[in-house]
Structures are given as structure tokens and as C-alpha cells.
C-alpha positions as protocol buffer text, in pm:
chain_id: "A"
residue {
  index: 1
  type: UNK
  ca { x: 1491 y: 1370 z: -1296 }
}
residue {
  index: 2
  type: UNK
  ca { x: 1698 y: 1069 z: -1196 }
}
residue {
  index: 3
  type: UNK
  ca { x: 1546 y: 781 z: -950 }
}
residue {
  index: 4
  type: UNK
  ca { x: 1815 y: 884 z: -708 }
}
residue {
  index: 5
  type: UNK
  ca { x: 1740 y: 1233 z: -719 }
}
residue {
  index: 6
  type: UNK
  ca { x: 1373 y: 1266 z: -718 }
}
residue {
  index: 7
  type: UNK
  ca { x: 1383 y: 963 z: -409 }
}
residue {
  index: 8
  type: UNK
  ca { x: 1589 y: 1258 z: -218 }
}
residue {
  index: 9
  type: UNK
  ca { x: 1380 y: 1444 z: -338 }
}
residue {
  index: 10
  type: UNK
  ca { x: 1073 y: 1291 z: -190 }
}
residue {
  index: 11
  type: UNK
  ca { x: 1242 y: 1243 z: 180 }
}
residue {
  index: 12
  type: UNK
  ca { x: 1247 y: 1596 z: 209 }
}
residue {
  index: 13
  type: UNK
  ca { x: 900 y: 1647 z: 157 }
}
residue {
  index: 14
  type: UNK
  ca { x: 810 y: 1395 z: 379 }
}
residue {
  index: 15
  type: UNK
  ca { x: 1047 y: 1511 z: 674 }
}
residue {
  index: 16
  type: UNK
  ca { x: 903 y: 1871 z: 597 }
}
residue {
  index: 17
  type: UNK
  ca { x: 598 y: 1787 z: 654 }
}
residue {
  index: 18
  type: UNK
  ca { x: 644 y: 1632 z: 990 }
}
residue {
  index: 19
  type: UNK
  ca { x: 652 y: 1222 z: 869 }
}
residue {
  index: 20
  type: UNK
  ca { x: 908 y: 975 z: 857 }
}
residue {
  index: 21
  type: UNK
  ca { x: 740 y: 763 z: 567 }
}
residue {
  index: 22
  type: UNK
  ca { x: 772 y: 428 z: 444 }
}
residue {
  index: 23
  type: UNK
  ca { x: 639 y: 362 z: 96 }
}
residue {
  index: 24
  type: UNK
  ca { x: 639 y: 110 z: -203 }
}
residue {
  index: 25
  type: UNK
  ca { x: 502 y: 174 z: -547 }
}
residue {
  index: 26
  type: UNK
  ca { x: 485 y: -140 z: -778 }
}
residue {
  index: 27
  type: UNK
  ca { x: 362 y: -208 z: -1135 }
}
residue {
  index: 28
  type: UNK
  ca { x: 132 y: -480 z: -1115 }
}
residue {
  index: 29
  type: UNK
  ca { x: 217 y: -635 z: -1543 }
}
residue {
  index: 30
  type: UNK
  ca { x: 645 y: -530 z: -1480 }
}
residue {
  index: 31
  type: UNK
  ca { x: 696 y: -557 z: -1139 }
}
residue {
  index: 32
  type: UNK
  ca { x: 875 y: -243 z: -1138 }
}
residue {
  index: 33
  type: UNK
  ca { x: 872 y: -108 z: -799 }
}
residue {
  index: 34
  type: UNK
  ca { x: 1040 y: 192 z: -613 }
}
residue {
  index: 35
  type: UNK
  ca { x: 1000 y: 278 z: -265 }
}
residue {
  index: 36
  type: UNK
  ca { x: 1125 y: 494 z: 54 }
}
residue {
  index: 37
  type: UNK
  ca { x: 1276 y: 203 z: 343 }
}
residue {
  index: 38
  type: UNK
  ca { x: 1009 y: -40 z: 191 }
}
residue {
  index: 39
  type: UNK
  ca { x: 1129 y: -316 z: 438 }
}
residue {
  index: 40
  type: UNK
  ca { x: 1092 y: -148 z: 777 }
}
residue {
  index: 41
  type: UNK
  ca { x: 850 y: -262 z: 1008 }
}
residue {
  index: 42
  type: UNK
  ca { x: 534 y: -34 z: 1143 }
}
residue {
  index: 43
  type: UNK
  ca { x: 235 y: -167 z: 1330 }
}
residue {
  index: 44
  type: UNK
  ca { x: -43 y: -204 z: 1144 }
}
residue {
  index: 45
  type: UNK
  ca { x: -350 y: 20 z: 1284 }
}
residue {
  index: 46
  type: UNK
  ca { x: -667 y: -73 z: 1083 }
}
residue {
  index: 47
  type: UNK
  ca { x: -450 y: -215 z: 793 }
}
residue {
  index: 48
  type: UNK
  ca { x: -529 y: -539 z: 969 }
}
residue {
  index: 49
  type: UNK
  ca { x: -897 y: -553 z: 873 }
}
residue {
  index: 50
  type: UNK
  ca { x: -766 y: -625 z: 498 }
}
residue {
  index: 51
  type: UNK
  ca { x: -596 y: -964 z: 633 }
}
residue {
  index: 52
  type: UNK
  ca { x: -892 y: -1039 z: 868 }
}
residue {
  index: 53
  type: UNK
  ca { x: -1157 y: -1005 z: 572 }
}
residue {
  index: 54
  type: UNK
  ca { x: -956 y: -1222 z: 308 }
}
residue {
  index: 55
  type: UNK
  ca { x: -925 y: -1476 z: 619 }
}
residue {
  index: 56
  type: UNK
  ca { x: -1295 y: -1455 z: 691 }
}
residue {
  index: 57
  type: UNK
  ca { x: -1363 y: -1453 z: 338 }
}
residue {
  index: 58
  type: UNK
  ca { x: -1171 y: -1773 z: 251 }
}
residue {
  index: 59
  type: UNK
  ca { x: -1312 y: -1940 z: 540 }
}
residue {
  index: 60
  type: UNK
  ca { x: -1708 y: -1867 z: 390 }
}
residue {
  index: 61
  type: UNK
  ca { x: -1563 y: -2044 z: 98 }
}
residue {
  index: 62
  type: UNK
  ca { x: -1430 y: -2363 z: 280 }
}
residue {
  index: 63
  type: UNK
  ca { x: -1810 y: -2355 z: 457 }
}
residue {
  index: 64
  type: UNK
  ca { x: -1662 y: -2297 z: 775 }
}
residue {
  index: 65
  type: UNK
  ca { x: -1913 y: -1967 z: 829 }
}
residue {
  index: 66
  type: UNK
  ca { x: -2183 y: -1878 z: 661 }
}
residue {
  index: 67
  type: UNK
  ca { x: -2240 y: -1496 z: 562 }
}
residue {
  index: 68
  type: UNK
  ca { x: -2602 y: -1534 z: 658 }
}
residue {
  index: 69
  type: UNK
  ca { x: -2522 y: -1614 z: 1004 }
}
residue {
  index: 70
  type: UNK
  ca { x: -2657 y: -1340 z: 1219 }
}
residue {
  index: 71
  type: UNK
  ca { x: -2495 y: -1257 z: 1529 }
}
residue {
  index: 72
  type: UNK
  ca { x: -2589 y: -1031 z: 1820 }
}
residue {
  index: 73
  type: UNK
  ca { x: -2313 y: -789 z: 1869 }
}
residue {
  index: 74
  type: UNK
  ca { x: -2264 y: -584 z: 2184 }
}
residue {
  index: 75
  type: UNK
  ca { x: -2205 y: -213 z: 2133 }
}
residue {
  index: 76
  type: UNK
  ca { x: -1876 y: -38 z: 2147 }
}
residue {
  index: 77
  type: UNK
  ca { x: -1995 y: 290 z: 2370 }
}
residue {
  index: 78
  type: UNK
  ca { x: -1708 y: 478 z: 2275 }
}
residue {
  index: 79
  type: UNK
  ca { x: -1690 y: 799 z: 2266 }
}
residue {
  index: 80
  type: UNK
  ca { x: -1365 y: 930 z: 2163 }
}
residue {
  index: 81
  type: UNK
  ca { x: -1325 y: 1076 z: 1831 }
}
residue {
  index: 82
  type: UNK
  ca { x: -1240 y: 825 z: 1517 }
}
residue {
  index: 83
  type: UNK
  ca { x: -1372 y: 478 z: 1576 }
}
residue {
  index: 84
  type: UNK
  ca { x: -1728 y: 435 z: 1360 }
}
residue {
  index: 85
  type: UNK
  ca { x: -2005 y: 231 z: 1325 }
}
residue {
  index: 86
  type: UNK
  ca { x: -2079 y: -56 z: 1587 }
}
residue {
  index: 87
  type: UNK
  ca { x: -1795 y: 104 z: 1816 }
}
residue {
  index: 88
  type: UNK
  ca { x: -1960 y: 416 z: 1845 }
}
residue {
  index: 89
  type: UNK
  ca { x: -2359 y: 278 z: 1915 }
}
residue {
  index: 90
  type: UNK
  ca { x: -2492 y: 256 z: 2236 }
}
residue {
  index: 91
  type: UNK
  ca { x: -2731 y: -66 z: 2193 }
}
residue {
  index: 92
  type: UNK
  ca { x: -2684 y: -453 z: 2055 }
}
residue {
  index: 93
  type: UNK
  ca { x: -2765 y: -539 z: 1740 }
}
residue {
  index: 94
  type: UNK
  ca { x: -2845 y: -837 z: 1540 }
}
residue {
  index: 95
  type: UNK
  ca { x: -2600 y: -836 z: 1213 }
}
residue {
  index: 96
  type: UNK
  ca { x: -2478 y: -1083 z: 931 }
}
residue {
  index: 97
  type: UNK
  ca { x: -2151 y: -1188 z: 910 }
}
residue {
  index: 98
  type: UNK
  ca { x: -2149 y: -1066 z: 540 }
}
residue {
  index: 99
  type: UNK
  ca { x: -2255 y: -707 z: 683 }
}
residue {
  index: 100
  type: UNK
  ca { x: -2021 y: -740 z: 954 }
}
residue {
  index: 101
  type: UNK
  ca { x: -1744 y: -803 z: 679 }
}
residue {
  index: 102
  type: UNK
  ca { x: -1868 y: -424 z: 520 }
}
residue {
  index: 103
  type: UNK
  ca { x: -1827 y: -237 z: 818 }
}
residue {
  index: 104
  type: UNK
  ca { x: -1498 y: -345 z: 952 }
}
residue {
  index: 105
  type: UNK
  ca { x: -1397 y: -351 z: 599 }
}
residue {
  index: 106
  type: UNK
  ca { x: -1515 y: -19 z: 417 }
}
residue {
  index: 107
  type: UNK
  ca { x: -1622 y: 143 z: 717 }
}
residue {
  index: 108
  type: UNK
  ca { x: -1311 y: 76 z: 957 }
}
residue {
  index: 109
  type: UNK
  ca { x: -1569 y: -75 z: 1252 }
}
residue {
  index: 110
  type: UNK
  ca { x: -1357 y: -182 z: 1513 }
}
residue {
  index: 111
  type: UNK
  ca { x: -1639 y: -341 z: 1694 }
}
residue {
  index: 112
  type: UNK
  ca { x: -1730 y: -492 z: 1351 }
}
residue {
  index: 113
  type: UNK
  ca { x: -1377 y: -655 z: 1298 }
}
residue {
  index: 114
  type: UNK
  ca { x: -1389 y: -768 z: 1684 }
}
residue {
  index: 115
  type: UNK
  ca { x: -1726 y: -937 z: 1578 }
}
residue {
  index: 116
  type: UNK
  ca { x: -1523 y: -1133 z: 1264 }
}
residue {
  index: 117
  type: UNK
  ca { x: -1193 y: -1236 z: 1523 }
}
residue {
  index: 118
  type: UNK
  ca { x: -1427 y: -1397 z: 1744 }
}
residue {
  index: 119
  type: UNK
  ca { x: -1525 y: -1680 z: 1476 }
}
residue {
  index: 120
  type: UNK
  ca { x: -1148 y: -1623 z: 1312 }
}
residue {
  index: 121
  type: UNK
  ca { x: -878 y: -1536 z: 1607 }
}
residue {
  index: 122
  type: UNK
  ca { x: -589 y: -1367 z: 1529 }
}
residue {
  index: 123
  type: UNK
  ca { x: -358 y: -1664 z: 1531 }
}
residue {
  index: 124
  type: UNK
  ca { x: -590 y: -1859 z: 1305 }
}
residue {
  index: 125
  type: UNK
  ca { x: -574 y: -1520 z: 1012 }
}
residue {
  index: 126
  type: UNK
  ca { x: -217 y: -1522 z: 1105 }
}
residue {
  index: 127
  type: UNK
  ca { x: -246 y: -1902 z: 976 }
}
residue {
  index: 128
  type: UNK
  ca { x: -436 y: -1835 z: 665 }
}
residue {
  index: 129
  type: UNK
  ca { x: -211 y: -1580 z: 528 }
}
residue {
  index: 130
  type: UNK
  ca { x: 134 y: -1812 z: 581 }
}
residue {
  index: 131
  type: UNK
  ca { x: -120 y: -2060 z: 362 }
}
residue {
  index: 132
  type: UNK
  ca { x: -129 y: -1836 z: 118 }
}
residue {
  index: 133
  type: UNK
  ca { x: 271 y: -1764 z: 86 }
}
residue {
  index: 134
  type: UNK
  ca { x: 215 y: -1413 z: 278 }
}
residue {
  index: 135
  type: UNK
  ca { x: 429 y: -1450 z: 532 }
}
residue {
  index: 136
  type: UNK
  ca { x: 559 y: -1038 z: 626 }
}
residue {
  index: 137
  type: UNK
  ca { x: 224 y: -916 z: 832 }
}
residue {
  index: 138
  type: UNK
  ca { x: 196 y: -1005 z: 1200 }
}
residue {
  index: 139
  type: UNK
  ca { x: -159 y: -1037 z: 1344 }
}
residue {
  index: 140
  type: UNK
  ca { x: -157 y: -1073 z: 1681 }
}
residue {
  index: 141
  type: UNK
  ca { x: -409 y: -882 z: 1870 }
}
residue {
  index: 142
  type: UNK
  ca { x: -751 y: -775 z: 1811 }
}
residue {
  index: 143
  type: UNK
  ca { x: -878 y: -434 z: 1745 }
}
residue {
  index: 144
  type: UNK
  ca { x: -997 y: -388 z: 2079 }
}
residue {
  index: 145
  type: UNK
  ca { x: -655 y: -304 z: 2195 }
}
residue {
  index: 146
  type: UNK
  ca { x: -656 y: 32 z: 1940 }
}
residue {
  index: 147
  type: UNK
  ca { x: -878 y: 179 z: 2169 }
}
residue {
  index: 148
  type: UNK
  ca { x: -730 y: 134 z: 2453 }
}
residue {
  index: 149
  type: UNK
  ca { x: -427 y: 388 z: 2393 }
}
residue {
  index: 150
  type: UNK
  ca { x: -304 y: 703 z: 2615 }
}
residue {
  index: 151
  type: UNK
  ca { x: -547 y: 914 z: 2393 }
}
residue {
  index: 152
  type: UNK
  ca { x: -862 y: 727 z: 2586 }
}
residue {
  index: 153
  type: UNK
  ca { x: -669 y: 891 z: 2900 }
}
residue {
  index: 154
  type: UNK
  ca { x: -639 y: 1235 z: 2806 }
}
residue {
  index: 155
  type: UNK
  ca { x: -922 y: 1482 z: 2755 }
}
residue {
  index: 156
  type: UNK
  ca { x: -964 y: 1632 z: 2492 }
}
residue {
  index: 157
  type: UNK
  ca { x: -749 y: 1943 z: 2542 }
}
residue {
  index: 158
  type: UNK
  ca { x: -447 y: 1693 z: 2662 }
}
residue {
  index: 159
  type: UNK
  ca { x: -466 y: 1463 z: 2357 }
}
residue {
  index: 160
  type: UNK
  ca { x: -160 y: 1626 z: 2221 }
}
residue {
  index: 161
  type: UNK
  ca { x: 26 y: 1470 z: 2548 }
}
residue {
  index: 162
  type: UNK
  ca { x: -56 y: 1133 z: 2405 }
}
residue {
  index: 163
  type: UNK
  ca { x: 103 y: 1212 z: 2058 }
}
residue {
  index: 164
  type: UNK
  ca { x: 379 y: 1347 z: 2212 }
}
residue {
  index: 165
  type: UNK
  ca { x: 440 y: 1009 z: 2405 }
}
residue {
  index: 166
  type: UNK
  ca { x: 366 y: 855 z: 2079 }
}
residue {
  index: 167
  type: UNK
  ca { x: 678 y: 1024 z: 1939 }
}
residue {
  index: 168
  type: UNK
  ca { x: 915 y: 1017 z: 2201 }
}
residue {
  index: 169
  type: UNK
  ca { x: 879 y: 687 z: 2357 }
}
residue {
  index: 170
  type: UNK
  ca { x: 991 y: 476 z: 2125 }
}
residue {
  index: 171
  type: UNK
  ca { x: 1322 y: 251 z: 2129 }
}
residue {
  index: 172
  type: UNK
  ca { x: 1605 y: 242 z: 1838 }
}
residue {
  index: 173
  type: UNK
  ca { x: 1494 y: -119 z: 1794 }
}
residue {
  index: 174
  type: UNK
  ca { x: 1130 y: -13 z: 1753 }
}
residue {
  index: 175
  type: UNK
  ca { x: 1021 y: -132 z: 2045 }
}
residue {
  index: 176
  type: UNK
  ca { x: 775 y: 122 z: 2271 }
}
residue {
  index: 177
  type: UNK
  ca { x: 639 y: 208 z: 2567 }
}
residue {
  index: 178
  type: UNK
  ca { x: 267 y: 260 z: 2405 }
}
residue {
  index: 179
  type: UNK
  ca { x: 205 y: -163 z: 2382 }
}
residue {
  index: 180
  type: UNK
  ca { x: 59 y: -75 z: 2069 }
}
residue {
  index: 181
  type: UNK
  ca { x: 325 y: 90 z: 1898 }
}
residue {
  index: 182
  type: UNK
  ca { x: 582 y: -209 z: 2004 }
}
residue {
  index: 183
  type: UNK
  ca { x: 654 y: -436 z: 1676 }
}
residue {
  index: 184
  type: UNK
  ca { x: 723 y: -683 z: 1917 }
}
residue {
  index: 185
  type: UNK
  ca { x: 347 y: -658 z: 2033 }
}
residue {
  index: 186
  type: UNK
  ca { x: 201 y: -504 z: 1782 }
}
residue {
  index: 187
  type: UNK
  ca { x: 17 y: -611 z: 1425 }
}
residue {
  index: 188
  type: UNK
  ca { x: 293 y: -536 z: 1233 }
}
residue {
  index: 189
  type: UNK
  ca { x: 385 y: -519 z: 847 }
}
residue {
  index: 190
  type: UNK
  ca { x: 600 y: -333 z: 631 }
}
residue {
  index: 191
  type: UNK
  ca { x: 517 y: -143 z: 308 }
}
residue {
  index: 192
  type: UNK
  ca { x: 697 y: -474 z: 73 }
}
residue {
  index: 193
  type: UNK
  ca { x: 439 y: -709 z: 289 }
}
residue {
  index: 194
  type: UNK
  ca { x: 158 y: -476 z: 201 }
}
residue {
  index: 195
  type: UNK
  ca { x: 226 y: -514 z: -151 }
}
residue {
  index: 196
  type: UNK
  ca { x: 299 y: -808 z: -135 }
}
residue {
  index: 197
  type: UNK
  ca { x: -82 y: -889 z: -44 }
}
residue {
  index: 198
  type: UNK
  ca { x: -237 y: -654 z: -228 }
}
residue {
  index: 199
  type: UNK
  ca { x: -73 y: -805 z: -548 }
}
residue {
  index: 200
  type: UNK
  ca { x: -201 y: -1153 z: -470 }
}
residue {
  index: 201
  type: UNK
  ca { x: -524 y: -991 z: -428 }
}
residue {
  index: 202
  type: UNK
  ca { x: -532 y: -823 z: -732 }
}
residue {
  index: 203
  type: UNK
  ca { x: -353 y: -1074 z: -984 }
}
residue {
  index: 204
  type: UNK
  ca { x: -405 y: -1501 z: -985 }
}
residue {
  index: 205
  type: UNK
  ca { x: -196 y: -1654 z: -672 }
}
residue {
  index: 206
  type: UNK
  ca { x: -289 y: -1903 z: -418 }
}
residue {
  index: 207
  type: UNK
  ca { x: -586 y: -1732 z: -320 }
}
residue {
  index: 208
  type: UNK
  ca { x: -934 y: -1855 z: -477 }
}
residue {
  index: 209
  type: UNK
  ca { x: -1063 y: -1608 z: -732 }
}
residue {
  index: 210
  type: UNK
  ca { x: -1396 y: -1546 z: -560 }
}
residue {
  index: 211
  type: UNK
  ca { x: -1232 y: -1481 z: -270 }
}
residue {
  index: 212
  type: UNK
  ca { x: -974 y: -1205 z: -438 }
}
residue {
  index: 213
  type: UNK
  ca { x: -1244 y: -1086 z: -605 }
}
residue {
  index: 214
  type: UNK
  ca { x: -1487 y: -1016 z: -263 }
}
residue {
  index: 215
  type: UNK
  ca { x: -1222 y: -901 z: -130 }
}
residue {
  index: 216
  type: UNK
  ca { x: -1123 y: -598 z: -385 }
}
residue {
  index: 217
  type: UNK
  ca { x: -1475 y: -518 z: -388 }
}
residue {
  index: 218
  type: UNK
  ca { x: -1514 y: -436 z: -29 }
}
residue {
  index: 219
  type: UNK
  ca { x: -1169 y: -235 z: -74 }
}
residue {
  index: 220
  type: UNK
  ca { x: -1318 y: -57 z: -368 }
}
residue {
  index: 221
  type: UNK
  ca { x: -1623 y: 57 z: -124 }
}
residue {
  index: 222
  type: UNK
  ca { x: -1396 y: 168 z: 146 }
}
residue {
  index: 223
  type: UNK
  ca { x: -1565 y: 508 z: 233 }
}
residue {
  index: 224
  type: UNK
  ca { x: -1246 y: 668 z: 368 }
}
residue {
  index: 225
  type: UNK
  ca { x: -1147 y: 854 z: 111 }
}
residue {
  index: 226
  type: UNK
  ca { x: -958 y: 1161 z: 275 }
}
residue {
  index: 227
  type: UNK
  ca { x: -593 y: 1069 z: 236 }
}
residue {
  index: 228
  type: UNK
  ca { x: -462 y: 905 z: -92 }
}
residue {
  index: 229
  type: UNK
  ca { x: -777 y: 913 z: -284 }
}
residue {
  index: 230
  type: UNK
  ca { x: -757 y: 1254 z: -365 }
}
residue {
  index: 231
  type: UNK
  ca { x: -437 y: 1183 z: -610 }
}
residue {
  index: 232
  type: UNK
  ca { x: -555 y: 873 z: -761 }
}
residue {
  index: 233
  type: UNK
  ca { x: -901 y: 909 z: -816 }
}
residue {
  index: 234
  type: UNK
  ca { x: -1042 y: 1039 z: -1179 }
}
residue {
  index: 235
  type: UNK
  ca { x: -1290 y: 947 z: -1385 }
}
residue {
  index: 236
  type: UNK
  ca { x: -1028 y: 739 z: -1562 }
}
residue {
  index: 237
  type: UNK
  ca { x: -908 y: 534 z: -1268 }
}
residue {
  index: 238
  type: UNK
  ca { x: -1067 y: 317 z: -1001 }
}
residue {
  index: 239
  type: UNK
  ca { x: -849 y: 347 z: -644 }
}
residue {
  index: 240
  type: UNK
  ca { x: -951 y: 72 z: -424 }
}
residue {
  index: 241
  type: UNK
  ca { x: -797 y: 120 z: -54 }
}
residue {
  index: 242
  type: UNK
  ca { x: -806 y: 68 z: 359 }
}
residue {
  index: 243
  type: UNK
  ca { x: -673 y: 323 z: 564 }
}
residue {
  index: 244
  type: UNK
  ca { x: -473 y: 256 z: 928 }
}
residue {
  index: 245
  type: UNK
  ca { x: -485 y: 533 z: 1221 }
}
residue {
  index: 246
  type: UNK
  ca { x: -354 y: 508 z: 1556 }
}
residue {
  index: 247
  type: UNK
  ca { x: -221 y: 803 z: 1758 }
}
residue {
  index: 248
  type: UNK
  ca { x: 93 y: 954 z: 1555 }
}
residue {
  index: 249
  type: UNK
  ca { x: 54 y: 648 z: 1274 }
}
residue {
  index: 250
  type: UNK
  ca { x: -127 y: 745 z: 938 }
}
residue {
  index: 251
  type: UNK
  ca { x: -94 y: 454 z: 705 }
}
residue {
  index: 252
  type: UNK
  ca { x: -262 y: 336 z: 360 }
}
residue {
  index: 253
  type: UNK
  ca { x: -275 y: 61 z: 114 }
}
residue {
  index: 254
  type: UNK
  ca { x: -443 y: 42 z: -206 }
}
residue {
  index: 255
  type: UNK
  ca { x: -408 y: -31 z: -575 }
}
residue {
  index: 256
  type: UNK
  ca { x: -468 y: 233 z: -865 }
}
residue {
  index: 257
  type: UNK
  ca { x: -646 y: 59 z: -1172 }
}
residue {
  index: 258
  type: UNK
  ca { x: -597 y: 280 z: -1519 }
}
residue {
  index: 259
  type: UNK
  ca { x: -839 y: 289 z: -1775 }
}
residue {
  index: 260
  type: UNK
  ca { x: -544 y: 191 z: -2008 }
}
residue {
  index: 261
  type: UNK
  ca { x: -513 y: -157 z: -1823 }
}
residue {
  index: 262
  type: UNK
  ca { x: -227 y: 4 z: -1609 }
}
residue {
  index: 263
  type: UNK
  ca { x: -236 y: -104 z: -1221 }
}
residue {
  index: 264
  type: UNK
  ca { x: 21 y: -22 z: -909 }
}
residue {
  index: 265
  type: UNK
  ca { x: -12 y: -145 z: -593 }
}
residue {
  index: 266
  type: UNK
  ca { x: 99 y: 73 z: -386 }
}
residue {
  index: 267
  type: UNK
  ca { x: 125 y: 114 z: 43 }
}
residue {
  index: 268
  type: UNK
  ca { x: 206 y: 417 z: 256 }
}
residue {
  index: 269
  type: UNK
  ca { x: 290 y: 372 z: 614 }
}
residue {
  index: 270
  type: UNK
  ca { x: 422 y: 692 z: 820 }
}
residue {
  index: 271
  type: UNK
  ca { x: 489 y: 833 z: 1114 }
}
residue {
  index: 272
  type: UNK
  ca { x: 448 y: 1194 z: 1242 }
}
residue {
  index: 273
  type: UNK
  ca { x: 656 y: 1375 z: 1449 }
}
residue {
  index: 274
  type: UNK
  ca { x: 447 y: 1671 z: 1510 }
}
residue {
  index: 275
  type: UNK
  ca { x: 256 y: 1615 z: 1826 }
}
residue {
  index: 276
  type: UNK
  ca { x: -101 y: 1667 z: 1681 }
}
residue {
  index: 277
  type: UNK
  ca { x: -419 y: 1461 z: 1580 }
}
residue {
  index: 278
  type: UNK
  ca { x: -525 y: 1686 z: 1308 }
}
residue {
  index: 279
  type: UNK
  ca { x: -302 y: 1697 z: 1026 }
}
residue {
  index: 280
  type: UNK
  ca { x: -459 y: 1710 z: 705 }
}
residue {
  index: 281
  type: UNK
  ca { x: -132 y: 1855 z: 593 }
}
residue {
  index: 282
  type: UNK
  ca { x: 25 y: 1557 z: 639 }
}
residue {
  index: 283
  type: UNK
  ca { x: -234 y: 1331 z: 468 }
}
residue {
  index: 284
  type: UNK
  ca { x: -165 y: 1558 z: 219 }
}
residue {
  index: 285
  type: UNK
  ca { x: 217 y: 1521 z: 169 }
}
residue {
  index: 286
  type: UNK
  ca { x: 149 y: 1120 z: 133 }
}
residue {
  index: 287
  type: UNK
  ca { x: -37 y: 1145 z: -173 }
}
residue {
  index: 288
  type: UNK
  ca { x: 202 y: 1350 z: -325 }
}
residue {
  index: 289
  type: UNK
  ca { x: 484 y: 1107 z: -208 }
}
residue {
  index: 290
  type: UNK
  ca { x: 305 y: 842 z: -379 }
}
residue {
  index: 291
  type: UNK
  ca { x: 177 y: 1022 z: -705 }
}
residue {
  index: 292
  type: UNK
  ca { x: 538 y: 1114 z: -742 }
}
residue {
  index: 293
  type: UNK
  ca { x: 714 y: 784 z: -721 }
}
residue {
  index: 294
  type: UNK
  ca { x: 360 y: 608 z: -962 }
}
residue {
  index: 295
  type: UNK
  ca { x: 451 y: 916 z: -1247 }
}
residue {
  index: 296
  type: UNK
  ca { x: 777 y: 794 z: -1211 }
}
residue {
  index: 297
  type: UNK
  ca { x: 738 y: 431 z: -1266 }
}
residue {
  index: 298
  type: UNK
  ca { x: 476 y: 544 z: -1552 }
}
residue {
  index: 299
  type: UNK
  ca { x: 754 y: 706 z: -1748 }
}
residue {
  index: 300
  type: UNK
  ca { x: 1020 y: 439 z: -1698 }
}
């Protein structure tokens, strides 16, 4: 099948299954890349945790912070359905930076990555990635914010009112009435600045090797394996991720390691239009999106 076809292809299985995606495969050694409105902009969900740990990290390495530190962290108390770990308990606790860097990492602890903004704001991870030549991702807010979204006003039988805002309330110019769907507002990147990061994570660039190198690890550990992971994980790859969830966005970057020396960055960012919070249909869909498009670069 031609590139032109089989991308045609592959916007009618996402728009059949409910998602307007954005998507870019590369080949880590060529450079090849192919991708589905790579450029646009989405806000970022939990994709901002990556940014925050390779700021945090790189800042351990200047001696700025130590990982030892321990800090007394106040608990989330939410009680909503999908934050985890420190967001979710119901007393303080005493915690390590370096364990604090885990669970907003791997587990996707908003409370955790709170924690790691307070010693590295926004503005100052913003900072560190324009440093490093990554210049496409927006961080502007903390994670706070993601809880704080029409969903926390519905009950439970209503929470398909808030997707349904979700989907209709946005602007041609992607602005939005939800302050966390605005890209104006919002942490924002798109599926090329994604890449972009996850390539000078994964091969030498301006960022110090040990701090690459923590970095991919806590990726490799991410525990969230329900979306992508299913099409690129086999005994003869390694699939090294962070998910991003927020009302109607479902989002994921990570890079697929071959035992053949073969790697591909790739990202997935999407939004669905089918007022739901369940949809493991749809998680579905964007692994086979993106297992399409890495065959395809495999056999170019």
C-alpha cells in the first residue's frame, strides 16, 4: 500500500472510532518519520510530567536538589476516579525527592509532580527545556489545575455532561471554554515537539547522559500500560512510555526499542468525540494507528 493511501487509510479508523488523532512515527538511526497533522497543537494532560522530571533531573545534576531530600507532602483527598498515588491518600507523608520523581513519573501522581513544581516552577522547566533546544512544549500550569475540571462537578452519573462540554466547547482557533483545554492556557505540545524530546532523550543531544539515561528509565517503569503497550510490547522489544488523560483527551508518548537495534519514537495525541470516559475502544484504535504507520516505516 502507498504512504498516501494507507495515511487515508488510517484517518478513517481513527474518525470511526470516535478520535480526531494527531500522531508522529520517527526512526530514531534514518529519521524517517510519517505522521497524521503532526504539527497541531493539544494540551498536554500528564505528558507534562516527562518535561518536569528531565527538568528536575538536570537540576539534581547541577546540585541544585538533592534526591535524598525528604519532604513532607500534604495529601491530595481526591476522590474522583483516575488520579493515583499521593492524590488519592488521605494523610501527609514524608517522601524523597528521588521517590517523588517515581510516582509522578511512572505512576502519573499528580500530587507527586505538584511536590517536584514546588522546588522547579513551571516557568523555570519551561526554561530548562528552551536550554536544551526544545522549544515546541508549553508548561505553564501545574497539575493541580487537571483536577479541577467540570468532571469534579458532576456526579458520577452526569460525568458524560462534562465530556460533552469537552467536545463542544471548543473554538476553531483551539481556544476553549474548559481553561484547561485552551492552548492559550493550557500545557501544550504537538506530536513533532513530543518527538522531538523523546529523541533527545533517547540519542546524544544537549542533555547530559546521566540525565537521558534517568530519565528513560523512569519511562521504562511507567506502570500504565493499557493503551499503546499492548502493540509494542514482546519479548523482543522494550516500549518505554507516559500516558496524558484529561476529560475527552487520551494522549501517549513513548519510544519502541527492537531487539535488532531498531528504535521509533513515536507520540499519539487525540481527541474523542464520543461523550464518554470509558473507551477502551478507543485506546484501542491508537495502537493500531501507530503499529500501522511503525510497519510502515519498517518496510520503507
Amino acid at each position: 500500500m502507498s504512504t498516501e493511501a494507507l495515511l487515508h487509510e488510517l484517518r478513517g479508523q481513527l474518525r470511526d472510532g470516535g478520535l480526531h488523532g494527531c500522531l508522529l512515527v520517527r526512526d530514531l538511526h534514518t529519521g524517517d518519520e510519517l505522521g497524521i497533522d503532526p504539527d497541531t497543537q493539544l494540551p498536554s494532560a500528564s505528558l507534562v510530567k516527562v518535561p518536569l522530571a528531565l527538568a528536575t533531573v538536570e537540576r539534581i545534576r547541577r546540585g541544585d536538589l538533592d534526591g535524598a531530600t525528604m519532604l513532607d507532602v500534604l495529601p491530595g483527598r481526591i476522590t474522583t476516579p483516575g488520579p493515583t498515588g499521593l492524590s488519592r491518600f488521605r494523610h501527609p507523608v514524608r517522601i524523597a525527592i528521588d521517590d517523588l520523581l517515581y510516582l509522578s513519573t511512572c505512576v502519573s501522581d499528580g500530587t507527586a509532580a505538584d511536590a517536584l513544581f514546588d522546588l522547579t516552577p513551571p516557568a523555570q522547566v519551561a526554561d530548562i527545556l528552551h536550554d536544551f533546544g526544545l522549544r515546541g512544549i508549553t508548561v505553564r500550569h501545574r497539575m493541580r489545575e487537571l483536577s479541577e475540571t467540570p468532571v469534579e462537578r458532576f456526579d458520577a452519573a452526569q460525568v458524560h455532561l462534562a465530556h460533552a462540554l469537552a467536545i463542544d466547547a471548543g473554538t476553531s482557533g483551539r481556544g476553549h471554554r474548559v481553561p484547561q483545554l485552551d492552548t492559550t492556557r493550557a500545557n501544550t505540545g504537538s506530536a513533532r515537539a513530543w518527538v522531538e524530546l523523546l529523541q533527545a532523550l533517547w540519542t546524544p543531544s544537549g542533555i547530559h547522559p546521566e540525565v537521558a539515561g534517568r530519565v528513560r528509565d523512569l519511562m521504562a517503569h511507567n506502570v500504565l500500560r493499557h493503551r499503546l503497550a499492548p502493540d509494542f510490547s514482546s519479548d523482543a522489544t522494550t516500549w518505554s512510555s507516559k500516558t496524558g488523560t484529561l476529560l475527552n483527551l487520551r494522549h501517549e508518548i513513548g519510544i519502541v526499542e527492537h531487539s535488532d537495534g531498531q528504535a521509533y519514537a513515536i507520540a499519539v495525541l487525540t481527541e474523542s468525540l464520543v461523550p464518554a470516559a470509558s473507551q477502551p475502544g478507543a485506546d484501542a484504535v491508537m495502537a493500531q494507528v501507530a503499529r500501522a504507520l511503525r510497519d510502515h516505516l519498517r518496510q520503507l
